[in-house]
C-alpha positions as CSV (number, residue, x, y, z in Angstrom):
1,X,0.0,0.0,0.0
2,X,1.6,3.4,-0.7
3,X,0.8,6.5,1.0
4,X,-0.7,9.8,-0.2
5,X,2.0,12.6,-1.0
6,X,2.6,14.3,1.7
7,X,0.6,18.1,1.3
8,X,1.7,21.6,1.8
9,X,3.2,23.1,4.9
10,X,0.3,24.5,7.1
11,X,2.8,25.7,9.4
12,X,3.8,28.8,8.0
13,X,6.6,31.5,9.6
14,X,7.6,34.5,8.1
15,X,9.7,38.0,9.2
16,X,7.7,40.8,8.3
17,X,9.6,43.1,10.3
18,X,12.6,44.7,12.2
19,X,12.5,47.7,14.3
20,X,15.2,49.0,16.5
21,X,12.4,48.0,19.5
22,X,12.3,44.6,17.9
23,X,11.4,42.0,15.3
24,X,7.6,41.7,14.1
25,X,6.2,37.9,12.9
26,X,3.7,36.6,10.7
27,X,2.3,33.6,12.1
28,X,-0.3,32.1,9.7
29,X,-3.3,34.2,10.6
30,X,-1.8,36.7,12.9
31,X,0.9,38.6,14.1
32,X,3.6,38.9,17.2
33,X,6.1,40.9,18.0
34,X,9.6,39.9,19.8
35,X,10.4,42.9,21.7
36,X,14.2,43.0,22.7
37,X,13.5,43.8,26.0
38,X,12.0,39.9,26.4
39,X,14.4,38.4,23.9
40,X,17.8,40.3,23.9
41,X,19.6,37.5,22.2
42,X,18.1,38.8,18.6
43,X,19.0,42.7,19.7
44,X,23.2,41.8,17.8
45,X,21.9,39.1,15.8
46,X,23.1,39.4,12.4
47,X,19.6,40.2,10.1
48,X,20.2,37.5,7.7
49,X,20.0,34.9,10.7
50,X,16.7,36.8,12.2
51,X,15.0,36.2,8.8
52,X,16.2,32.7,8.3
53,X,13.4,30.9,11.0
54,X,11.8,28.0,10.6
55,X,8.4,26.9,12.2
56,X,9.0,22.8,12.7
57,X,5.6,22.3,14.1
58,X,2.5,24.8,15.0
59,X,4.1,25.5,18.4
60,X,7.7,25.6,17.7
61,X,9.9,28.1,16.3
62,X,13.5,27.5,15.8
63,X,16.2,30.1,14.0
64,X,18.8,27.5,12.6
65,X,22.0,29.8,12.0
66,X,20.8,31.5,16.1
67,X,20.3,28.2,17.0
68,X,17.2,29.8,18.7
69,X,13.9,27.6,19.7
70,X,10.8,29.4,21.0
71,X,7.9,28.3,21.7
72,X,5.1,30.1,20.2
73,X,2.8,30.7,23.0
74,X,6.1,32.4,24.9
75,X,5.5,34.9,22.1
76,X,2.3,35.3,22.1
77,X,1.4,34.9,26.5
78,X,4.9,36.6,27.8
79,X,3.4,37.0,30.9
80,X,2.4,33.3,31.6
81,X,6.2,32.9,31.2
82,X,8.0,34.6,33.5
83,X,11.5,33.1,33.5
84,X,13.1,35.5,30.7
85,X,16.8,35.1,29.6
86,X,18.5,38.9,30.4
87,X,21.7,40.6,29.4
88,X,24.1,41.4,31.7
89,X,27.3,43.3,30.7
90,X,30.5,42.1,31.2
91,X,31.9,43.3,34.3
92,X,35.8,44.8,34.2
93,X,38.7,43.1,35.7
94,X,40.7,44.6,37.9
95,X,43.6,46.5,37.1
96,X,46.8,45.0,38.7
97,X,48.3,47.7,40.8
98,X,51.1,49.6,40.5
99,X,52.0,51.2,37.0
100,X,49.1,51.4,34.5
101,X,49.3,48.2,32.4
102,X,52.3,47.5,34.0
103,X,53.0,44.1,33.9
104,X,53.6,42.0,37.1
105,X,57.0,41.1,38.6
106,X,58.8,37.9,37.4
107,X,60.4,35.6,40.4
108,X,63.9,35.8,40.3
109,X,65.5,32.8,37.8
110,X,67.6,30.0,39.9
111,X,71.0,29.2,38.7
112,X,71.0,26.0,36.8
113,X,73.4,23.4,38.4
114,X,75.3,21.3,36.6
């Protein structure tokens, strides 16, 4: 017995926007917006990755070249999920002391015996 071909993706995902506040999404019969503020890993992503997103099944997003998964109801209910991923800068080290950029002291060298 052979199976029917298999039909046309239902699923449909596409970018319909990018604002400096965020990224906008077409989701089949609506639209959602990613605000940086909730996903801040898309704020330096380069654009051609942003637009490259694929939509697996109905509930599942995933950016392949991000290696990003959502889910789709994250996007769409924030507030029902309220363990978001945030920035933090890199805090400075230290400066050693002494001289600025001064590099620290070697121990003197040991004689070599023989």
């Amino acid at each position: 017995m052979k199976s029917a071909p298999r039909g046309d993706d239902t699923s449909h995902v596409e970018v319909s926007g990018i604002s400096p506040h965020g990224i906008w999404l077409f989701l089949g019969d609506r639209e959602a917006f990613l605000p940086f503020a909730d996903f801040p890993w898309f704020r330096d992503a380069p654009v051609a990755g942003v637009l490259h997103v694929e939509r697996p099944q109905p509930h599942h997003l995933y950016w392949p070249d991000l290696d990003i998964d959502l889910a789709v109801e994250s996007i769409l209910n924030p507030e029902r999920f309220p363990l978001m991923s945030r920035e933090r800068p890199n805090r400075r080290l230290p400066r050693p002391a002494g001289r600025r950029g001064a590099m620290p002291k070697r121990a003197p060298r040991r004689p070599r015996r023989r």
